[in-house]
Each structure stands twice: as C-alpha cells, then as structure tokens.
N, C-alpha and C positions, 0 to 999 in steps of 0.2 A: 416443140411444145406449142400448142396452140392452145388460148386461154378465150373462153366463151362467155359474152356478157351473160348478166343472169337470164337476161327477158328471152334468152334463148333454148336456156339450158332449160329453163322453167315448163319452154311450153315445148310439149312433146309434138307438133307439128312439124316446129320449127327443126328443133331438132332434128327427126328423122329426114328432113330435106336436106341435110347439109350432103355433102359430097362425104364418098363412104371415108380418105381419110379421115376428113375434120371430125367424122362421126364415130371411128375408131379411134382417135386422139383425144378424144372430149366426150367421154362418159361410156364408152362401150369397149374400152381397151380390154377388159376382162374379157367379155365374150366373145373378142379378137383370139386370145389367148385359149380359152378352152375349145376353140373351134382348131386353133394350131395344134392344142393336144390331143385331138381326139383324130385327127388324119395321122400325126405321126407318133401313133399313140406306139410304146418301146422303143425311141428312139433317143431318148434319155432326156428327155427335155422337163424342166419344170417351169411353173409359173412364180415367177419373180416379182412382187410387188416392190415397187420405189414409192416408199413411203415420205412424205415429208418430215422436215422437223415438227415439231409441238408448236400449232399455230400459227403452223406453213401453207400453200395450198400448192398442189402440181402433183398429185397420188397419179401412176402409171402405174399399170402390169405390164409384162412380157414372158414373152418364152425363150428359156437359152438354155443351154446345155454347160452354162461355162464360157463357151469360148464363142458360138455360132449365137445370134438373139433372133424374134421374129415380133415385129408390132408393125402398128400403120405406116412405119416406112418399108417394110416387106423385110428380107433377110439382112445382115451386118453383123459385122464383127462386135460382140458384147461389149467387149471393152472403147469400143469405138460408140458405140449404141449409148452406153452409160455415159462415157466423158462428155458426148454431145447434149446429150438430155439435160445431165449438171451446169455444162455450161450456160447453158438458153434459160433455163431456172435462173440462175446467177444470176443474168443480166436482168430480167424481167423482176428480179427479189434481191437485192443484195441480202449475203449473209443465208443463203438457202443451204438448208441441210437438209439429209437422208439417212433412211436405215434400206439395206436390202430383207426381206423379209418373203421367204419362202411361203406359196399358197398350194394348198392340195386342192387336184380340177375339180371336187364337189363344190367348193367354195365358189368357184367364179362362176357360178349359173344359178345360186340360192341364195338370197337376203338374208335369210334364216341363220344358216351353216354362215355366211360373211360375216355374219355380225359376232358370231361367237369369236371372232381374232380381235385384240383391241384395235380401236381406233379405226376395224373397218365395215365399210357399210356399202357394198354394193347392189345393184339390182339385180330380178334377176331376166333372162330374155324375152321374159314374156310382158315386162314392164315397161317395155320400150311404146310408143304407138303401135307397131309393128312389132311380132316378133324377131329380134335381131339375129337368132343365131343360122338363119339361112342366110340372112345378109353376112354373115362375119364368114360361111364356110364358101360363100360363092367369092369374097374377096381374099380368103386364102389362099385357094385355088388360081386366082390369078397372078401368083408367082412363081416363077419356076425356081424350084426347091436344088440342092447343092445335090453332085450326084450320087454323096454318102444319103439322102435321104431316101431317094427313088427304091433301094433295095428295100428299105425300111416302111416306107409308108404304103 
C-alpha cells in the first residue's frame, strides 16, 4: 500500500509522473484491473474492490479468480495478496477494516456507472492527464501470466 500526500494526488502532473507502480497503487488500481479483464477476458476473473471500513481510507481494486489476484504487484496468491494489503493497512491505520465487494468491468472505466455502487466514486481513464488505459494495458503486458492463462488469454 502506498499512500499519496494530497498535493500530489491533487495535481494530475504530478500524478501521472509517478512510476507506473505508485500510479497503479494510488488512484488507477481500477483501470489496472479492467485492462487485466479485458486481456484475459473468460478466464474467470473478476474485479474485486477492497473496500475500507466507514471512515477508512486504503480503497483497492484487483483481479482474482479466488485463488490467483493480479494488481500493481503483478500476479500472487489472492489470499496472500489480501493478508499483505490488510496487513500494511493495519500498521499504517490501527483498527482498519474491509468489506470485499464484487465490481462489473463497466464500472472501472465510468464515473458515472462507479458511482451508481455505494461508497464508490472512481474516474474514468480519460480523467487521468493522460489517458491511462494504454498505460495500464502496456504494464499488464509486462508480466508473464501463469500457464493456465496463455491458453486463455
């Protein structure tokens, strides 16, 4: 978990200079995710929002299937993906809570459709300086995928 002062988050310059993880960990996790779905699109994968508690701040998406996840650290074990996330929350927030909370990929590329789920309000890739989702499918691409995916994607 990487947490971004505001004057950075605020200014979309800055932002889009960061190095692609910090910029898929810090506000473009979504359109990391819909760029994961749409390469290995049937491959059973959904996008997974980790929601915080009421009041909380550390909102991620990812893609898993259950058991495989894919975000700005590239492939891992879901459950190894989540106990780490929770963890690093934890120390950075005592008392940090979550909900998992299932998103359909229209959602992660529409403010519009985002906002219709409570509590969430994403951008969408054209809101970036730049549009992000060539950036999110060019850092997809730079991981090699497990070899159940290859037949798949």
């Amino acid at each position: 978990m990487f947490l971004l002062k505001r004057s950075v988050k605020r200014k979309p310059e800055m932002q889009w200079a960061l190095g692609d993880r910090q910029f898929f960990a810090c506000g473009a996790c979504h359109i990391l995710a819909y760029a994961f779905h749409e390469k290995y699109s049937g491959a059973g994968f959904d996008a997974v929002w980790i929601k915080p508690g009421p009041g909380q701040i550390g909102n991620h998406v990812i893609a898993t299937d259950g058991k495989l996840a894919f975000d700005y650290h590239g492939f891992s074990a879901w459950p190894h993906l989540l106990f780490h996330s929770v963890r690093k929350a934890e120390r950075l927030m005592p008392g940090w809570s979550h909900t998992l909370v299932p998103l359909p990929p229209e959602v992660l590329i529409s403010e519009a459709k985002s906002r219709t789920i409570d509590g969430l309000w994403l951008r969408g890739p054209e809101q970036f300086l730049h549009d992000a989702l060539p950036r999110a499918r060019a850092y997809v691409d730079r991981f090699e995928p497990p070899a159940r995916l290859t037949a798949t994607g």
